[in-house]
N, C-alpha and C positions, 0 to 999 in steps of 0.2 A: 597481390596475392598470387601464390600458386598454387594449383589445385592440387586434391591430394595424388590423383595419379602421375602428378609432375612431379611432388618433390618423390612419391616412390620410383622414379624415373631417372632421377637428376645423375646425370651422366656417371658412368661407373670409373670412370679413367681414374680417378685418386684411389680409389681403392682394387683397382688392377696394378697399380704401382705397387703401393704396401704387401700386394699378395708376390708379386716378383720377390719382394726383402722376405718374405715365408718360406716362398719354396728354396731359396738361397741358402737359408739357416736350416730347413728340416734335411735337403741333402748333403752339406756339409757335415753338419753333426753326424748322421747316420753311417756314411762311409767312414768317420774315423773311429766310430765306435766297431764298424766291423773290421774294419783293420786291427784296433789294439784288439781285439776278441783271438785275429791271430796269432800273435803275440804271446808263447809261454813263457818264454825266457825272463826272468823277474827285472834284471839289470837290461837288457833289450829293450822291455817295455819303460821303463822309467825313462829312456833317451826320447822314445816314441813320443808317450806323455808328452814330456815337456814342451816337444820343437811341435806337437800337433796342437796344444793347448794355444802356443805363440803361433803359431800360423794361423789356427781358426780365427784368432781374437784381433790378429790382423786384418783378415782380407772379410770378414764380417764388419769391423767398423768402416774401412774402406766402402765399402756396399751402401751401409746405413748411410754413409754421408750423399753417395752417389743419389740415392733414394728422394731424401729428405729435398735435393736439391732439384730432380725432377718434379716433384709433388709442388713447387710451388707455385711455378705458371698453372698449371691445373687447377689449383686452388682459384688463383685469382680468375683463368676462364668460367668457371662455375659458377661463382658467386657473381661476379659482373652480368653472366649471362641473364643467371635467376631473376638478378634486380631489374634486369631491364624488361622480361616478360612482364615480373611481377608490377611493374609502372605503368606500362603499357594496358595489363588485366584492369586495374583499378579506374584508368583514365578512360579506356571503355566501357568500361559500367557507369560509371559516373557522367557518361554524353560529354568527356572532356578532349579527349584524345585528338581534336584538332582546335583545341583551347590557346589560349596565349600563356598558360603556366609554366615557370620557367620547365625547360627540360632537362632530364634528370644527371645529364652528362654535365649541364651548366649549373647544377646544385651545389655549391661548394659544399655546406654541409651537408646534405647525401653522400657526396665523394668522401669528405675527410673520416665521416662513420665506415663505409666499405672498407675504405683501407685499412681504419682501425679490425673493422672483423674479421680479413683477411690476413691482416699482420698476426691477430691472436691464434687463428688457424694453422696458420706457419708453424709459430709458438708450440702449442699445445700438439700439434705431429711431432716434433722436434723431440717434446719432453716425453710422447708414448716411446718414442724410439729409443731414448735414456734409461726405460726401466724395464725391457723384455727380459724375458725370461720363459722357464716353464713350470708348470703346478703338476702337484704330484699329490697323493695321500699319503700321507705319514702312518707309522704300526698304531699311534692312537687315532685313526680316523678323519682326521683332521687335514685341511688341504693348506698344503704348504707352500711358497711362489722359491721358485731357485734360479740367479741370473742363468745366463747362457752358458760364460764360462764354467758356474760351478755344475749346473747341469751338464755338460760334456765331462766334467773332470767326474762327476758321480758315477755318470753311467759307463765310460770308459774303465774305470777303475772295478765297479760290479762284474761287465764283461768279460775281462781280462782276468779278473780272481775266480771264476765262475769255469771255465775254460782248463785256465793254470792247473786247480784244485781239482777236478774231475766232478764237482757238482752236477755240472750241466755241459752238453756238447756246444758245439760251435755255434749251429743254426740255432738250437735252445738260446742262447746269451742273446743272439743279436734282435732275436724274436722279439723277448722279453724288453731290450733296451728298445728298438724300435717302436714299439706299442705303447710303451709311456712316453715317446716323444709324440708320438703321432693323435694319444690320445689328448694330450696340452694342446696340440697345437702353440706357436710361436705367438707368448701372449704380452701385453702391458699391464704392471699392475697399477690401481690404483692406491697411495701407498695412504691417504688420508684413511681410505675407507677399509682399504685391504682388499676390495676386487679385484677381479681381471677381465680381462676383452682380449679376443682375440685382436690382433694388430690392427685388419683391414676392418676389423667391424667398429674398434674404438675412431679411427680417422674418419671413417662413414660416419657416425654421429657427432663428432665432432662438427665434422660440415654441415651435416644437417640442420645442426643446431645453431651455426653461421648463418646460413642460409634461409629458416624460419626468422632468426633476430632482426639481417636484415632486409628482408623483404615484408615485415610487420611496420617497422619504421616507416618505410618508404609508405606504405597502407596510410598509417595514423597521420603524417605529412599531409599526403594528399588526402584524406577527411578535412583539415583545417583546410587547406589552400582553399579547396571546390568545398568546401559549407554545408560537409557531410553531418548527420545527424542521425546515423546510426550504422549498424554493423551485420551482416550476415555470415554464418558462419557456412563453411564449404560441407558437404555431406559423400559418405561413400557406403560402398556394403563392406560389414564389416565389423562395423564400427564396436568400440569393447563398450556396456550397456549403460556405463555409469557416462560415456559422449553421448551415445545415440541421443536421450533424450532431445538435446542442443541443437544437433548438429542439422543444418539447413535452412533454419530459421532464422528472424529477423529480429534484433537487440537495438533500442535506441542508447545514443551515448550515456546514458547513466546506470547501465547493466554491461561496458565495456570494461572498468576495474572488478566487479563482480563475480561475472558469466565470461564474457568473450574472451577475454587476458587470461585466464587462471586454466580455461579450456585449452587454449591454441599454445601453451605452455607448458603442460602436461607433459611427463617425460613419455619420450618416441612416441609422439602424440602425431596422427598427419593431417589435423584437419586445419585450417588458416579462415581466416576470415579478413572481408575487406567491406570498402566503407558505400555506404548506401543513402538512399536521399528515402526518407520515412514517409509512406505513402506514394511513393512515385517509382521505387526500384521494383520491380515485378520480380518476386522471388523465383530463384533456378526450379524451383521444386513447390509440388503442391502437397497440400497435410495428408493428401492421399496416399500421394508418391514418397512423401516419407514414409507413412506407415508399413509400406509394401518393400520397401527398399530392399530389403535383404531375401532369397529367397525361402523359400520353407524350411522346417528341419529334418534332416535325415537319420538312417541310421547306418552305421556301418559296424558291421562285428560284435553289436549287441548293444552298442552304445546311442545316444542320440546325441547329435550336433547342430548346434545354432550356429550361422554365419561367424560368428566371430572366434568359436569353439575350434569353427570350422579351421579357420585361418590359424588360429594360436596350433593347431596337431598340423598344420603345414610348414609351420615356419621350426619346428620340433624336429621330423622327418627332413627337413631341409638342412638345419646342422649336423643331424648324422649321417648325411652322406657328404658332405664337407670333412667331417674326421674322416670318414672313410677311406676319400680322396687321400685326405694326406698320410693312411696307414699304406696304400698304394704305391703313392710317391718317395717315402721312405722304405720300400720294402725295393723299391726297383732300385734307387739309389745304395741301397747294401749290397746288392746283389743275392736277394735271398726271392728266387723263382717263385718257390714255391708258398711261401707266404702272400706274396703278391700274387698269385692266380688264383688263393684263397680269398683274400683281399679285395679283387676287384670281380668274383662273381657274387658275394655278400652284397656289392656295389649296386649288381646289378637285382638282386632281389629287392633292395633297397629300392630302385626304382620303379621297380613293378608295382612293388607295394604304396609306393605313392602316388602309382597314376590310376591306379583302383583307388584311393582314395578321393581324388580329385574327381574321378568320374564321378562318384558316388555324392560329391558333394554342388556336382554341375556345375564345378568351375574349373580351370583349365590349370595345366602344368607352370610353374615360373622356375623353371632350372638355371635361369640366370641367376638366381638367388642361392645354386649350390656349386655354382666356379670355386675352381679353386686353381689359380697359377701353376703350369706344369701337370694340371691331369686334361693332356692334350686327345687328340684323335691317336696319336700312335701309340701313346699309354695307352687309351684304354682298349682299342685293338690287341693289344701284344698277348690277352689271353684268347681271344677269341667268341671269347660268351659274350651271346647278347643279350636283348631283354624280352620278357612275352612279349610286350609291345610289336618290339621287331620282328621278332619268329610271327608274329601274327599280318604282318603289312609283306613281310616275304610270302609268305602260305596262301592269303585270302585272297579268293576272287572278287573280282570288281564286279557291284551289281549295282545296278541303276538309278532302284527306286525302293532301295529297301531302306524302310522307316523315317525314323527321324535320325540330326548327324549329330544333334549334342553340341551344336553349333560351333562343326567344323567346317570350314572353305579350307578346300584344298585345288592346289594347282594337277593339272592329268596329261602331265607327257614326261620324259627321261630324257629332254635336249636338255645342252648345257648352260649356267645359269648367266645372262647378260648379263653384265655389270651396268649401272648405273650412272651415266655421265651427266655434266651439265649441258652438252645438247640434245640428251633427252629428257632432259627435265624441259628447257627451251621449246622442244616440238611440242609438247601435250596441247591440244588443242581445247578449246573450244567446242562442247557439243552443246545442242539443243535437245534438253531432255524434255520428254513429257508429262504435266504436270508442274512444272515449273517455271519462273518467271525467269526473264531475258537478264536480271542482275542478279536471281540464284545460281544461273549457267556460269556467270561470268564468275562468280564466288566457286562454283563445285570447281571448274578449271585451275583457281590457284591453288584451291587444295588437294588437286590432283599432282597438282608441281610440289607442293610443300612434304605428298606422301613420298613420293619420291627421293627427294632431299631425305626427309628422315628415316627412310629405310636404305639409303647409303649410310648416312652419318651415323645412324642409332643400329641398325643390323645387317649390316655387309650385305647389302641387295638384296638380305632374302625377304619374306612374304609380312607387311605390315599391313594394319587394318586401322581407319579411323571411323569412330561410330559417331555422328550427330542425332541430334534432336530434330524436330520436325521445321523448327526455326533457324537450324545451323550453329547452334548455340551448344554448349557443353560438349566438344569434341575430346574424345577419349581415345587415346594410341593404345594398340596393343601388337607383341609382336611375334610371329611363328617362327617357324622354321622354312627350309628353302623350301621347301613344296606344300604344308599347310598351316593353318593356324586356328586354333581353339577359343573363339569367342567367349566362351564358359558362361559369364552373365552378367555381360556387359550389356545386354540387351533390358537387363531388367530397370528400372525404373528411367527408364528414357521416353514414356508415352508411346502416342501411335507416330506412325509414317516416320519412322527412324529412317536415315539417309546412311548405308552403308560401302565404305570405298576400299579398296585393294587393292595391290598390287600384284601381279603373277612377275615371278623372276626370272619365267624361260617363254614370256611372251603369247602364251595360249588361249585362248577364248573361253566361257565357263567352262568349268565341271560338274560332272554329277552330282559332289557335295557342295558345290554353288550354286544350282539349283534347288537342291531338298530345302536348302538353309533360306532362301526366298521363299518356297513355299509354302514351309514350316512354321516359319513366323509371319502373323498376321501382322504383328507390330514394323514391320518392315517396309517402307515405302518403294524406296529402291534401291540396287544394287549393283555398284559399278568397277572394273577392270582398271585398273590403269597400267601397262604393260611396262615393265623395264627399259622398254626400244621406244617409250611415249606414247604411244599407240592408246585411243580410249575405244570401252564398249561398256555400254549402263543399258540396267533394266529394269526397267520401272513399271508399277501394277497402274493399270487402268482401273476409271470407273466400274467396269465390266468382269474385272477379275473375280475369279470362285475357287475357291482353294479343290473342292471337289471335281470341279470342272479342269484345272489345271493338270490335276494327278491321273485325271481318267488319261487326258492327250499324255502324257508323260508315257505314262504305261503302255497305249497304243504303239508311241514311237520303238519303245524299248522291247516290244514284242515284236514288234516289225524286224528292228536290226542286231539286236543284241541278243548271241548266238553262243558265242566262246567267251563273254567277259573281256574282250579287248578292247582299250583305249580309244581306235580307229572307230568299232563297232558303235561306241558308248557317244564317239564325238560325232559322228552321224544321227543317231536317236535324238541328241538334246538342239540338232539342228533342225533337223524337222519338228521336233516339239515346240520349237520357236518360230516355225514360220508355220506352222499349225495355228496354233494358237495365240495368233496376234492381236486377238481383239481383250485379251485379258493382260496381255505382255507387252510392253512396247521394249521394243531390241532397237538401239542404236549405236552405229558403230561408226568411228573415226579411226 
């Protein structure tokens, strides 16, 4: 099984390929529509036409092929990967994983399935890439799919008449034609049902749904093998109302065709389930911890939202700034300025408006959810507008000890960011934390190496967070930015003495929001550093800790030294507050 954080994890590479073939298509088409838009001369343009209609439809199928043929080691690395987690997840829950069962590399049938799911994944990229095209609304209303070619030849032909006739100026035509490209977005239709997907999102569920198929198999295999007799299903916040009831719970085999199959099958469903021994598998979760799982409801702008309300108005605001991106991309590719510095500060209200949301609903930003290929750093620089967010982290001074952080750790210096090798992953040491035993030590150290590893492999070194249970059990990746990261509430139904780990990516010893965030949650056992250069520093609450007692010394320190709201000042306070207060803190540092 994979958990649901995993498969919403499952590495982006296939579908950053398919967004390459996007932006490929949305700046080709755009630049030749503002070209024929040039173009008044009727007989001039008709030669145009032709030789651009036969270029585009050249070096576009060229691409798709290039594409299709990158995407499919990808494929096969993802799905191999998944399966192998997902054998490994079941074999340790099950007390098997140093079993005599065959392994899963020596499973012929295991293998000859992957490959069949694999081969079909191929397949089914292969044939989204056969039916692109763009949708448009027709004068009755109605949305209509048009391929590539006849889309270039439509809007080309609109522009150029539009121009020619004096209807509309130059900028007007390309506007217009840009904006229905950019509003389609580069899509696949499906021709049974007459839908459409954007490209990279139709190949994203295509794998997913590889990827659920065979990592289920691999589940119900080992049920038989190891003499499983029943199923639990995986639980998240979130969850849409008609899962939740299900989801965390424990199903013996005769509620698996029923309940478990019909659930973990569900379309863009992310919950899985794997196999359990009835009465002896001690569930992830208690009926408490389900009940609570999701947090409260809120309101924002008049309305009230349930976690999963919450989520569906996230994932809403996360496709329009995806079109947005690509009204951007397509307006810089015209060469039309000024649309595109209309375009990309829209972008940025967009974003505003969605981290006021997020705040609002206690959970954190996922902007990897609104990439979009080609809306790089120098895009989106080129207007210069930024976001309140930013205008507000330029402007604001750094204070100490004000409130709560909404559980943010952030890194507190402006050195540059180390990169992440394998001999610093190698040096991480070994500490002796307190409060824990001598083979938890030897456990937090690997996966002080493993945070490492996955914040190279999974976020270019910058700042990843892994959240445990009290047991080391249900670890949950979440990932920042170079200098902080947004917890949001991942803390919520994990119990008490949660084990929190992190990474700083310019090597620094806490911060001030690394502090609040220990003190602010009671649920928090400890919390530890693991530096880009391997370097560890954990701190972990004693017997003796008081949250009131903690805040008074914090404050002390912070009136003692913090003067001007400088860095220096702030990293001076929180050292003293640590060797203050040692009989509530234990600070160990390698």
């Amino acid at each position: 099984m994979l958990t649901p954080k995993e498969l919403q994890n499952l590495p982006k590479g296939l579908t950053d390929i398919y967004s390459e073939l996007s932006e490929f298509v949305l700046r080709d088409i755009a630049r030749r529509i503002a070209k024929a838009a040039e173009i008044t001369d009727t007989a001039e343009y008709q030669l145009y036409r032709a030789r651009a209609l036969g270029l585009s439809t050249k070096e576009i199928t060229a691409e798709i092929a290039r594409i299709n043929g990158a995407a499919e080691s990808e494929i096969e690395n993802i799905i191999c990967e998944a399966a192998e987690k997902s054998d490994e997840f079941d074999r340790r829950m099950l007390g098997a994983d140093g079993g005599a069962a065959v392994p899963l590399k020596d499973n012929e049938q295991l293998q000859i399935m992957m490959a069949a799911e694999i081969d079909n994944t191929h397949g089914l990229c292969r044939n989204y890439t056969g039916t692109l095209g763009f949708a448009e609304v027709n004068a009755a209303g109605n949305v209509v799919y048009s391929s590539m070619t006849d889309f270039l030849r439509k809007q080309m032909d609109m522009a150029h008449m539009k121009v020619a006739s004096g209807v509309t100026d130059y900028n007007t035509a390309v506007r217009q034609a840009c904006k229905a490209l950019s509003d389609s977005g580069l899509r696949t239709v499906y021709y049974e049902s007459g839908r459409s997907d954007r490209i990279e999102v139709a190949v994203r569920r295509a794998l997913m749904t590889s990827v659920s198929q065979v990592t289920q198999l691999i589940s119900e295999q080992n049920a038989e093998e190891f003499g499983a007799d029943g199923w639990e299903i995986s639980a998240h916040i979130g969850a849409r109302p008609s899962h939740a009831v299900y989801q965390g719970r424990q199903y013996p085999n005769s509620k698996y065709e029923t309940i478990v199959r019909p659930l973990i099958e569900d379309y863009n469903c992310r919950h899985s389930a794997f196999p359990i021994i009835m009465g002896v598998s001690q569930p992830a979760y208690t009926e408490e911890e389900l009940k609570n799982i999701d947090p409260p409801t809120f309101n924002y702008e008049g309305r009230t939202y349930t976690a999963y309300q919450a989520q569906q108005q996230m994932r809403k605001m996360e496709r329009v700034m995806r079109k947005q991106k690509d009204r951007c991309i397509a307006a810089d590719a015209a060469g039309d300025t000024q649309t595109f510095t209309a375009a990309s500060i829209k972008l940025r209200r967009q974003k505003d408006y969605y981290e006021d949301f997020c705040k609002a609903a206690g959970t954190h930003t996922e902007y990897e959810r609104t990439f979009v290929q080609g809306y790089d750093r120098h895009l989106a620089g080129k207007t210069g507008a930024v976001t309140r967010a930013q205008n507000k982290f330029k402007n604001a001074q750094v204070t100490l000890t004000n409130g709560g952080n909404g559980g943010i750790i952030k890194e507190q210096t402006s050195k540059p960011i180390t990169e992440i090798t394998d001999k610093s992953i190698e040096r991480v040491p070994k500490v002796i934390v307190s409060g824990y035993t001598d083979e938890q030590c030897g456990y937090i150290q690997q996966q002080h190496r493993e945070l490492l590893k996955y914040a190279r492999d999974n976020n270019e070194s910058k700042e990843v967070a892994f959240v445990f249970r009290k047991d080391f059990s249900d670890r949950s990746e979440h990932l920042g930015t170079d200098d902080s990261l947004n917890l949001g509430t991942a803390l919520l139904g994990k119990g008490s003495d949660i084990f929190v780990m992190h990474n700083h990516p310019r090597n620094s010893s806490y911060s001030n929001r690394d502090i609040l965030l220990l003190l602010n949650n009671d649920n928090i056992k400890a919390l530890s550093i693991v530096k880009n250069n391997g370097n560890v520093e954990v701190l972990s609450k004693t017997d003796k800790f008081n949250t009131t007692a903690a805040r008074t010394a914090l404050n002390r320190a912070a009136k003692k030294h913090v003067k001007n709201n400088t860095y220096t000042e702030i990293d001076k306070a929180i050292a003293e507050f640590l060797k203050k207060y040692e009989e509530g803190l234990k600070w160990t540092k390698e």
